[in-house]
N, C-alpha and C positions, 0 to 999 in steps of 0.2 A: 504494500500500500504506500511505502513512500514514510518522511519523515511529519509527524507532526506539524499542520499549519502554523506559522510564525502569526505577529498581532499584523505586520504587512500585508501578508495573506488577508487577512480578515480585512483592513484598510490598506487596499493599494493608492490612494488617492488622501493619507494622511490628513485624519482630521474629520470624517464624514460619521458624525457622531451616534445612527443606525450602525454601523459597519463596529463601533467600537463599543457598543451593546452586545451584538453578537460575538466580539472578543471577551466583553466578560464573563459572558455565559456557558461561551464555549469553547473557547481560547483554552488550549492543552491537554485539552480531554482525549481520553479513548473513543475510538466509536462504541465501545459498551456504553462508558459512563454517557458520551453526549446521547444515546439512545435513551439510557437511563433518566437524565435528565429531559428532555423534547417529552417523554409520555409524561413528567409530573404536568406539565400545562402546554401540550400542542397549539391550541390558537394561540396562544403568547408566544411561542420560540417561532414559530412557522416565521413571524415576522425578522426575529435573528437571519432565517435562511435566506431569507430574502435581500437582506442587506450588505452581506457578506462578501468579501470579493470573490471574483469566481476559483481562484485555487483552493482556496477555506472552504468554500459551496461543493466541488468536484470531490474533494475529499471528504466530508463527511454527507454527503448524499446518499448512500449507502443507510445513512439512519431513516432518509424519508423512505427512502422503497423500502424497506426492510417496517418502517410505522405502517404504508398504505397495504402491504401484503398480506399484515397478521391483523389488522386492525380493523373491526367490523365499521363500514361509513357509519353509521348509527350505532350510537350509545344511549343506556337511558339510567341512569343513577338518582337517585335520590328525589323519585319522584318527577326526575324535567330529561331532556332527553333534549339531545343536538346531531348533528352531521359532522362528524370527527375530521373531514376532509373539506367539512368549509374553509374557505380560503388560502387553501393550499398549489390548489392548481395555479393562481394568481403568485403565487408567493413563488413558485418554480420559474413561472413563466417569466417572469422579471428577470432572471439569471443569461435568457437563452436571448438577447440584444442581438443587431447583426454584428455587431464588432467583438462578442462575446470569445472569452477566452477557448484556445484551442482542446482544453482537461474539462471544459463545458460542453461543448459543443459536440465532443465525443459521447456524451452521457442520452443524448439524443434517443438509439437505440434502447437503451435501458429505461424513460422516463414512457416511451410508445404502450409496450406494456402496462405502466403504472395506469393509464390514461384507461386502457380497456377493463381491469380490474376495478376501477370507479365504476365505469360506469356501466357494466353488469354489476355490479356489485347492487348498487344504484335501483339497478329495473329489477332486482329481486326482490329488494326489498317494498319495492312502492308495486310490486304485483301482487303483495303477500296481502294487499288489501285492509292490514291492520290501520285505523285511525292515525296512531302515532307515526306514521310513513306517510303520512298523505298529504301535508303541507304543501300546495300547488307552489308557493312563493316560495319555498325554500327548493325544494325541486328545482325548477326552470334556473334559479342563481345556479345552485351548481353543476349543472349539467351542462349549463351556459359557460362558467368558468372554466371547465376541463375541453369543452369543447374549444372553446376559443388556445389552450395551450395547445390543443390538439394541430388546429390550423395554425399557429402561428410556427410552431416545429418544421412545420412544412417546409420556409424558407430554407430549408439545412437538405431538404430534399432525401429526406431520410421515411418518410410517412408512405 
């Protein structure tokens, strides 16, 4: 895998003070532990991946595919229940710019997949007919969100 991202890695553009969020957060970790960490609160870190520079993003991306793989889109705890992959597709998509780094841009391949596992994941659950899956307004967002990384991948001519 390579050596641990540097705080550079995380801020190549020195100063971009998202990019130096997701160095505190994630800045030296293993991929166990940033796995570890990303499940205690996914909608809050999603936004670290996002900001990250792309060597920091390339190398610990293995924790998003390895979250969207084992991780049911729907969760329901404590009573309230959400879509574990809201704002995630967005949060990838950011990474994949056209001047995007070349350890980015390779990940192309491996994010295709992620994208179809949403969204069968997705139409299983909202076939399953239960109440709690049937939110029109939250559906159409993220189906709309994965979709749109889905086309924008495109560019890389990889889809």
């Amino acid at each position: 895998m390579g050596p641990l991202p540097g705080e550079r890695d995380f801020d190549p553009h020195e100063g971009d003070l998202d990019a130096q969020v997701a160095w505190r957060n994630f800045g030296g970790l293993t991929l166990g532990e940033a796995y570890e960490k990303f499940q205690e609160n996914p909608f809050v870190y999603q936004e670290d991946f996002m900001w990250m520079g792309g060597k920091a993003f390339a190398y610990y991306f293995p924790v998003l595919e390895r979250y969207v793989l084992v991780t049911p889109v729907w969760s329901e705890a404590a009573g309230s229940e959400w879509c574990q992959v809201y704002g995630l597709g967005a949060a990838i998509q950011v990474q994949f710019a056209e001047n995007c780094l070349p350890e980015v841009r390779q990940l192309v391949p491996r994010v295709l997949p992620l994208i179809a596992q949403v969204k069968e994941s997705f139409d299983a659950y909202v076939a399953s007919g239960h109440p709690y899956y049937s939110d029109p307004e939250m559906q159409q967002h993220v189906i709309r969100e994965w979709n749109e990384l889905e086309d924008h991948l495109q560019q890389f001519g990889e889809t």
